[in-house]
C-alpha positions in Angstrom: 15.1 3.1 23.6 16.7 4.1 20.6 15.0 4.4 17.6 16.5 4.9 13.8 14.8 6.3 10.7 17.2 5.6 7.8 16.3 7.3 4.1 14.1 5.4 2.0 16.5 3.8 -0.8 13.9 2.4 -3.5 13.8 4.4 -6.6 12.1 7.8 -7.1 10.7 6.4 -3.0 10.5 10.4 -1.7 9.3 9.8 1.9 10.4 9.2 5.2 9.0 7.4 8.2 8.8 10.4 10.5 8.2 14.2 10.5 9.8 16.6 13.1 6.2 16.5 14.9 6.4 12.7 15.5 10.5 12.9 16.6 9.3 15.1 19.2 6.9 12.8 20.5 9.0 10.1 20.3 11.8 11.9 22.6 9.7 13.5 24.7 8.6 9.8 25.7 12.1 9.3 26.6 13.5 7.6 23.3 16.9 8.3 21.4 16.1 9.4 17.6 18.8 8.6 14.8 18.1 9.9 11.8 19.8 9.8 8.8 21.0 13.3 7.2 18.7 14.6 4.4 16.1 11.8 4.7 13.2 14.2 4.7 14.3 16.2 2.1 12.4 14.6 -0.8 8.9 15.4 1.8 10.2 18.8 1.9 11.0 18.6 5.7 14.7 19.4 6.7 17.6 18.5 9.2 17.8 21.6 11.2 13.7 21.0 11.5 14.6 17.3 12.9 17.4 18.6 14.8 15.2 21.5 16.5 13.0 18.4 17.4 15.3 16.5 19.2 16.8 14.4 16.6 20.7 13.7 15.9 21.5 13.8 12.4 23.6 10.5 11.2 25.4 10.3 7.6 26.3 6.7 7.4 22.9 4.6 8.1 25.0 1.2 9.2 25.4 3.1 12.2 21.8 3.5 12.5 21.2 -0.4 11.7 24.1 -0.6 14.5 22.7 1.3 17.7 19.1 1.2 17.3 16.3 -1.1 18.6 13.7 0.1 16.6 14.0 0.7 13.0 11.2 2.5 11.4 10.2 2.8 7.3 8.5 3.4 4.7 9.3 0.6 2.2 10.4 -2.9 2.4 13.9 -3.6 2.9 15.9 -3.6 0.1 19.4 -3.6 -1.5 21.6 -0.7 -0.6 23.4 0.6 -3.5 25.8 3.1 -2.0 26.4 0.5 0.8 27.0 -2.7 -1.4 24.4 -5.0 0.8 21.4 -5.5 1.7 19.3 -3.4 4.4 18.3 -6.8 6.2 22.2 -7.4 6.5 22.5 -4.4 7.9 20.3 -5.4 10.8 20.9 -7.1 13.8 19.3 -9.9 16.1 16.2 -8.8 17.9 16.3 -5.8 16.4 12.1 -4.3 15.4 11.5 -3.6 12.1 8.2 -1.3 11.8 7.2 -1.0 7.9 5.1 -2.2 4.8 6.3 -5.6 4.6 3.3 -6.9 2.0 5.1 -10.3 3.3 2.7 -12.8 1.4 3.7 -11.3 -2.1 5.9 -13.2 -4.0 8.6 -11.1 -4.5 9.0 -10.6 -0.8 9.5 -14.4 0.2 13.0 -14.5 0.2 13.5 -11.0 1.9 11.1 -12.6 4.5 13.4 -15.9 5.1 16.1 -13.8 5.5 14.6 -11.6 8.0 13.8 -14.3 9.8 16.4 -16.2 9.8 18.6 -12.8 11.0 16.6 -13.1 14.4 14.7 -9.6 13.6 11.3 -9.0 14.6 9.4 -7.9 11.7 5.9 -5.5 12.1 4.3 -5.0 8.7 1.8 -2.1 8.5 -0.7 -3.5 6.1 -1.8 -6.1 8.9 -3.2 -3.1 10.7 -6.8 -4.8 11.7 -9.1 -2.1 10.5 -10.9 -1.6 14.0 -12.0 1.7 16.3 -9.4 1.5 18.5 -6.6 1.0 15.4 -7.7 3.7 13.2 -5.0 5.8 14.1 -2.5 3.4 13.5 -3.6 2.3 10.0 -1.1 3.6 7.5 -3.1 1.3 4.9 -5.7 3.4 4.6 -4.1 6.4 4.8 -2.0 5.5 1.8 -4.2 4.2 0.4 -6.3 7.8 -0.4 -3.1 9.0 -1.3 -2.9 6.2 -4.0 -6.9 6.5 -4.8 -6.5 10.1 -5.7 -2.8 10.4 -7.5 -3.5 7.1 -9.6 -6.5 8.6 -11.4 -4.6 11.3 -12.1 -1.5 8.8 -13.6 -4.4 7.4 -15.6 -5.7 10.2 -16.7 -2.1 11.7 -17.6 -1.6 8.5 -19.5 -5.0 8.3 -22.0 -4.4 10.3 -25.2 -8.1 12.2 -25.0 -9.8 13.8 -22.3 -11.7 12.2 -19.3 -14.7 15.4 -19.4 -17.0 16.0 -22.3 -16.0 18.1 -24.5 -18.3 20.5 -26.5 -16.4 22.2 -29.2 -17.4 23.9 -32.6 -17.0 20.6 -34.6 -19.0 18.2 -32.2 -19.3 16.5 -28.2 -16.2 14.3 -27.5 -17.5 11.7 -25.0 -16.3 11.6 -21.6 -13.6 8.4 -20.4 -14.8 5.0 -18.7 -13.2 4.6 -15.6 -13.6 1.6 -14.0 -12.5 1.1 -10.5 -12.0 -2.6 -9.2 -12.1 -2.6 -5.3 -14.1 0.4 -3.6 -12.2 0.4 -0.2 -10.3 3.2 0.9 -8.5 3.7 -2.2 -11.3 2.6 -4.6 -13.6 5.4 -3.1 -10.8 8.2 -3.3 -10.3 7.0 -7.0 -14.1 7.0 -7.4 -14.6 10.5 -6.2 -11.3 11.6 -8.2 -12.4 10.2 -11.3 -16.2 12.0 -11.1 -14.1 15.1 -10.2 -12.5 14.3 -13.3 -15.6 14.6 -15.6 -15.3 10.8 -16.2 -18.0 8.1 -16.7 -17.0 5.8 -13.7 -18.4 2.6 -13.0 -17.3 -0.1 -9.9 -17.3 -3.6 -9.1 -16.6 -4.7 -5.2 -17.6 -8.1 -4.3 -19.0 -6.6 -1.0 -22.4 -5.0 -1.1 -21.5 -2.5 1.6 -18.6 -0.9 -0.8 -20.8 -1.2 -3.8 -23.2 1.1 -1.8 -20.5 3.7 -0.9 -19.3 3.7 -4.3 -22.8 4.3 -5.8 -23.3 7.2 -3.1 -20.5 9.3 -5.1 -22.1 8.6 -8.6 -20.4 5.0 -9.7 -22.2 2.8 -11.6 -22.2 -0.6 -10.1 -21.3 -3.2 -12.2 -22.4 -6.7 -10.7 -19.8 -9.4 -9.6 -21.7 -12.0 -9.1 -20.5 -13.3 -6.6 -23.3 -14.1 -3.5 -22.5 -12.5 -0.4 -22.0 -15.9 1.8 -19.6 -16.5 -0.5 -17.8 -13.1 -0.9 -17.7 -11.8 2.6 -16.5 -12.0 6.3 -17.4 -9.6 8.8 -16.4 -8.8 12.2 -18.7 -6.9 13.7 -20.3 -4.1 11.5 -17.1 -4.2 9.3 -17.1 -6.8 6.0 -14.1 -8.0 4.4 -13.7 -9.7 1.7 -12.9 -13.4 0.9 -10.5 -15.5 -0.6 -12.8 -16.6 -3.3 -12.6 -20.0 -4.7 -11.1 -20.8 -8.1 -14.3 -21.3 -9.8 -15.9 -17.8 -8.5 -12.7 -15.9 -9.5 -14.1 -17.2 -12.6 -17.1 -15.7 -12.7 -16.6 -12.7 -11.5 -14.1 -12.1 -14.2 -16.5 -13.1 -16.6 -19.0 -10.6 -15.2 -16.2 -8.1 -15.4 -15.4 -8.8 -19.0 -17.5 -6.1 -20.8 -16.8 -3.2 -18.8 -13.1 -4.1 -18.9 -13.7 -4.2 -22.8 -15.3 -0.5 -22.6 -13.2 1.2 -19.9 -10.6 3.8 -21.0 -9.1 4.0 -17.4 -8.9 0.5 -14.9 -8.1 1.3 -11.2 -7.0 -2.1 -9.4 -7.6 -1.9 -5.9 -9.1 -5.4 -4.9 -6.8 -6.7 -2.0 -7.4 -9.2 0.6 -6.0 -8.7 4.1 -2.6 -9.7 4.5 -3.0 -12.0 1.6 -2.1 -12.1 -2.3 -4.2 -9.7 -4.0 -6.8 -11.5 -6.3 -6.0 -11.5 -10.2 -9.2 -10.0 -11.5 -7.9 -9.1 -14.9 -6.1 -12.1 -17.0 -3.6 -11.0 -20.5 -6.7 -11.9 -22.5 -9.1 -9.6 -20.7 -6.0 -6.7 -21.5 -5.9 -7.9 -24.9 -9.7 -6.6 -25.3 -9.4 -2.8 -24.3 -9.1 -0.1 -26.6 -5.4 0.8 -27.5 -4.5 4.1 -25.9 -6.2 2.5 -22.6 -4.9 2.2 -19.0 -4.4 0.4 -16.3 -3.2 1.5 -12.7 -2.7 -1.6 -10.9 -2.3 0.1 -6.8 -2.3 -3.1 -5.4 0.5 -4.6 -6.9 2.7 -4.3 -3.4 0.1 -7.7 -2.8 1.2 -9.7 -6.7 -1.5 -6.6 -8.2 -5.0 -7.6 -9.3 -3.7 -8.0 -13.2 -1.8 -11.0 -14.1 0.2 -8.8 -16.5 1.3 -6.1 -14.5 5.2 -5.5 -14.1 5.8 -5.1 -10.6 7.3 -1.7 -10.2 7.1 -0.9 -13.3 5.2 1.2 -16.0 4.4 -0.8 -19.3 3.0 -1.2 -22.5 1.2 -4.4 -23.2 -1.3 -4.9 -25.8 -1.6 -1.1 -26.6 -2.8 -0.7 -23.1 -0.7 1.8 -20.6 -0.1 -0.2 -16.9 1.4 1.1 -14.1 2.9 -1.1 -11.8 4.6 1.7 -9.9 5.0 0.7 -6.2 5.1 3.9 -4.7 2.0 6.0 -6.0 2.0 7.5 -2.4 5.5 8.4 -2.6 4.3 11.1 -5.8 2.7 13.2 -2.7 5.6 13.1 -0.4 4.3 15.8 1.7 0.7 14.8 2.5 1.7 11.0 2.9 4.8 11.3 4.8 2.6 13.8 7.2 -0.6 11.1 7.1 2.6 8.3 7.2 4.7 9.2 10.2 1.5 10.0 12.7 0.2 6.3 11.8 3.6 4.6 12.2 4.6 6.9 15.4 0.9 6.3 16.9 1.7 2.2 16.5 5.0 2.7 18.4 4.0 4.3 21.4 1.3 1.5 21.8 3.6 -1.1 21.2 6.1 0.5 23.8 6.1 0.8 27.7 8.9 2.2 30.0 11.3 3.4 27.3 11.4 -0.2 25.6 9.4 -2.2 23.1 6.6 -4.5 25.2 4.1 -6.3 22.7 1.4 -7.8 24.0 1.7 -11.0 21.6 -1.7 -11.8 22.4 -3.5 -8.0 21.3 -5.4 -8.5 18.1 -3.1 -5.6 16.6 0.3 -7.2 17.2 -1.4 -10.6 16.0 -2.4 -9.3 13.2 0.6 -7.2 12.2 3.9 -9.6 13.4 5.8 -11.5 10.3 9.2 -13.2 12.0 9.4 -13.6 15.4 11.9 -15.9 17.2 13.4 -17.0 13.7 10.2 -17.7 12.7 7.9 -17.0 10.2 4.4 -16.4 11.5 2.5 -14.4 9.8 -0.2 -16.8 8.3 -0.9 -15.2 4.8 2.7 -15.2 3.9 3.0 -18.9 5.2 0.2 -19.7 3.0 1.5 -18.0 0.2 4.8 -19.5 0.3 3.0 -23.1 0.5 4.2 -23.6 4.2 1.1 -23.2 6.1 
């Protein structure tokens, strides 16, 4: 099986979808590695590395599209600059594509017909079912700490005063708000980050479990109001949370109000699986922060949990700060590309038998994970989202 890891080609985008570790696993299971020259360079991991693993080194990446069966990445396919087309042009029919699709969010939808209709088979990373047996697969959660700990910091670096107390000769400055939306993986990294910080932190998570784990690092809860029936799912000892009806997304954002008002720092990280992320802050809740005040909206990958966010972007609205950057993991190439390329290699030699791909289309995992198969669209939340389920 041949398998091709082409260089990441959104902006500022600094990692790459394998490390020389994972290309030697991958050829000592008897697969072909095409890599493509200098794509590890922005991780700080370099072709003669890749090449001492067993990778050949390939300047133009069409021939990677070309000869490979499996494609592996970081990002979404996008347009190719240098190449004058489009990565999902570059592909071919039957062809895997192993990467963060986020295929439900808006700006994805077309990409997604596309890839369909090209006859590739699409994998997206964020459907990774978080269970025992997929934990080492689940590049979600391992970006997601990278993105809980660097966005604090981006919202810290943003603020014009300090997140501590301050004692000083004329006074006590007061220490930030931080407010973190979503206490999942990213949501307790940003938690812990933010005490580390010297900040006042305070969390809201429709889930009682999360609001637990948040309190156990020293987050104030703030109550959503939501009733659990209502607010959760859970398979087996795991909860996840639910679509909530219009008239609850109400609610909670009206419980939310006043500690949106107060906080110096917002950390969005409220997603729902392999669905549009829920908008939690609305322009008018923006409107009532503090100028000088900022938002880091991590799950905007999903549509982001503020309806005002700028999708890859870092803005100004209101007086308030919002980053809409879409690769916060990306800002720690090193650790993420290391925490990346274990997760995505570990998913390829469970989806692979005998030197070529073999899903088994009926394992949770692949369920859970497959976008376009057979010219299809099937991944539900992006069928949903798109108004075609």
């Amino acid at each position: 099986m041949i398998i091709g890891v082409p260089k990441e080609i959104m902006h500022d985008e600094a990692r790459v979808a394998a490390i020389p570790e994972t290309v030697k696993k991958m050829v000592t299971a008897g697969n072909v590695v095409l890599f493509e020259k200098g794509a590890g360079e922005g991780s700080f991991y370099f072709d003669n590395q890749y090449v001492e693993a067993g990778a050949t080194i390939v300047e133009d990446p069409q021939e990677i599209y070309d000869k490979a069966d499996v494609i592996l990445k970081v990002k979404e396919p996008l347009f190719n600059q240098a190449k004058g087309k489009h990565e999902i042009e570059m592909m071919h029919s039957g062809q895997y594509l192993i990467t963060f699709i986020h295929p439900a969010a808006p700006v994805n939808h077309e990409m997604v017909k596309k890839m369909a209709a090209k006859g590739i088979i699409g994998l997206t990373l964020d459907g990774v079912p978080r269970i025992s047996r997929a934990q080492s697969m689940d590049a979600l959660s391992s970006m997601s700490t990278c993105a809980g700990y660097k966005g604090i910091l981006m919202g810290a670096s943003d603020l014009p005063k300090f997140c501590p107390m301050i004692g000083s000769a004329v006074g006590v400055v007061k220490p930030s708000n931080v407010l973190v939306i979503g206490t999942g993986v990213a949501g307790l990294r940003a938690v812990a980050t933010a005490k580390g910080l010297g900040a006042k932190v305070f969390a809201a998570d429709i889930r009682p479990s999360a609001c637990e784990q948040a309190m156990s690092l020293g987050a104030k809860i703030v109550d959503c109001g939501v009733p659990e029936e209502i607010a959760v799912r859970k398979v087996g000892v795991v909860e996840f949370a639910k679509k909530l009806p219009e008239e609850w997304l109400v609610k909670e954002r009206e419980n939310l109000a006043a500690a949106v008002k107060d906080a110096d720092i917002i950390f969005c990280s409220a997603l729902l699986q392999g669905q549009l992320a829920p908008v939690l802050l609305t322009d008018e809740m923006v409107a009532s922060m503090k100028p000088g005040s900022a938002i880091v909206d991590i799950s905007i990958d999903q549509g982001g949990n503020c309806a005002i966010t700028t999708p890859g972007e870092r803005d100004v609205k209101h007086g308030v700060t919002i980053e809409g950057i879409k690769n916060i993991p990306g800002q720690l190439p090193t650790s993420s590309t290391w925490l990346f390329a274990n997760n995505i290699c570990n998913l390829l030699l469970f989806l692979a038998k005998d030197g070529k791909m073999a899903p088994d289309w009926d394992d949770e995992i692949v369920q859970k994970i497959l976008v376009t198969k057979d010219g299809k669209i099937v991944h539900s939340g992006a069928l949903e989202a798109m108004g075609l389920a």
